[in-house]
C-alpha positions in Angstrom: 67.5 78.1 -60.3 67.2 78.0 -64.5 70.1 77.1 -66.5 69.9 78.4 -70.1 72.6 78.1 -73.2 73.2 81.5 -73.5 76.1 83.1 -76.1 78.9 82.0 -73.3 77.5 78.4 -73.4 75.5 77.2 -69.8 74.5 80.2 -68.4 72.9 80.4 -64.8 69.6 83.1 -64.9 70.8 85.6 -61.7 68.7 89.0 -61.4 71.9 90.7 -61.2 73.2 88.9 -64.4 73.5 85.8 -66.2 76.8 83.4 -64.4 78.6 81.7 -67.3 79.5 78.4 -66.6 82.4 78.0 -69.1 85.7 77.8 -68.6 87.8 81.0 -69.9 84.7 82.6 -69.6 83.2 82.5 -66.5 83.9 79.3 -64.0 83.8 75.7 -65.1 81.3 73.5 -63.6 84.1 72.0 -61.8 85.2 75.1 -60.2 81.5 76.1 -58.8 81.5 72.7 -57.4 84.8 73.7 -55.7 84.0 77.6 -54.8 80.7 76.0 -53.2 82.5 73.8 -51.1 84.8 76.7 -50.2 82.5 78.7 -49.6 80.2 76.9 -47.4 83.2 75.7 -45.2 83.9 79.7 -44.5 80.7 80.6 -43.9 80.2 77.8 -41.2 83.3 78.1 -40.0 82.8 82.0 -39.5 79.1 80.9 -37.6 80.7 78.2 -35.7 83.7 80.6 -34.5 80.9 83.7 -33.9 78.9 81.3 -31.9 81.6 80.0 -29.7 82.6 84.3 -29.0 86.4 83.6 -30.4 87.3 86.8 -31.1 88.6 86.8 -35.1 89.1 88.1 -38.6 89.1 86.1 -41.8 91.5 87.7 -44.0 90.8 85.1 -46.9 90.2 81.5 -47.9 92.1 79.7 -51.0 91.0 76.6 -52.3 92.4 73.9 -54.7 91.2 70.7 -56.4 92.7 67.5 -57.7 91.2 65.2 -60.0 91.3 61.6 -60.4 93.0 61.3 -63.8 92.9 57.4 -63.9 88.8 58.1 -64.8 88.2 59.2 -68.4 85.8 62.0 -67.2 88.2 63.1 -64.3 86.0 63.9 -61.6 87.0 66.2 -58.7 89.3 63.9 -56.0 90.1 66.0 -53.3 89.4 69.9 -52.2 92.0 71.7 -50.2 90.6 74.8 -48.2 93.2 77.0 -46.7 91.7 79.4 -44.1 93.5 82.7 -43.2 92.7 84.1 -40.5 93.9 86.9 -37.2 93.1 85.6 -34.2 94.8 85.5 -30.3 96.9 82.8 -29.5 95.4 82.0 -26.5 92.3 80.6 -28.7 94.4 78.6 -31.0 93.6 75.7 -29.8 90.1 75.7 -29.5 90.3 77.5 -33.2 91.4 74.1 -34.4 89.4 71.8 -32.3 86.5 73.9 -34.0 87.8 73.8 -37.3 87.0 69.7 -37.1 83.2 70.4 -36.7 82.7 72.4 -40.0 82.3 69.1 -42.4 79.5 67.9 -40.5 78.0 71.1 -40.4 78.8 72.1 -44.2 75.4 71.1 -46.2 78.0 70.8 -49.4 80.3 68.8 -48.2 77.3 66.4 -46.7 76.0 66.8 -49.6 79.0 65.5 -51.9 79.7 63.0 -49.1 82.9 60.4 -49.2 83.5 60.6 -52.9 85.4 63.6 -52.6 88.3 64.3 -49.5 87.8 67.8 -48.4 91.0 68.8 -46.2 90.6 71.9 -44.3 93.9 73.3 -42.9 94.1 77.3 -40.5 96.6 79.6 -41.5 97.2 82.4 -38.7 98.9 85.7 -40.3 
């Protein structure tokens, strides 16, 4: 991965196209930190759902940050991922017990560890 200053400010080089990383432009640093975490949590969550045969379908994901505002550089405090998803009641249950296992299975969220709460919570529509 190459980071450039390009005319948008930090630019990330991507064949498709350069991914400006300022705010009103493109996403802040800060929010890539938070789409990654996002991210990662759906896409283990999807494998860890696939791989226990629950039959579903994600209909979306929204995420939300706090910072800690009593720092001067107010670094992210806590993530909020909200998982939407269509699934049978009948695996509701196990949905949720699963839903426990993604943090330790999330290479993002190992990765920023106990300085930021990640709270993951399953939305049924």
């Amino acid at each position: 991965m190459e980071l450039v200053f390009g005319n948008e400010g930090v630019e990330i080089i991507h064949e498709n196209g350069n991914w400006a990383l300022t705010k009103g432009t493109g996403f802040s640093p800060v929010e890539t930190l938070v789409a990654s975490v996002g991210s990662c949590g759906l896409y283990v969550f999807q494998g860890l759902l696939s791989g226990s045969k629950i039959d579903h379908e994600f209909v979306n994901a929204k995420v939300a940050f706090t910072t800690d505002d009593t720092k001067r550089v107010k670094p992210v405090k806590e993530i909020t991922i909200d998982y939407f998803l269509k699934a049978n009641d009948a695996d509701k249950a196990r949905i949720e017990r699963i839903v426990e296992l993604v943090p330790n299975n999330c290479p993002v969220m190992q990765s920023i560890g106990d300085h930021v709460t990640v709270v993951e919570n399953v939305h049924y529509v």
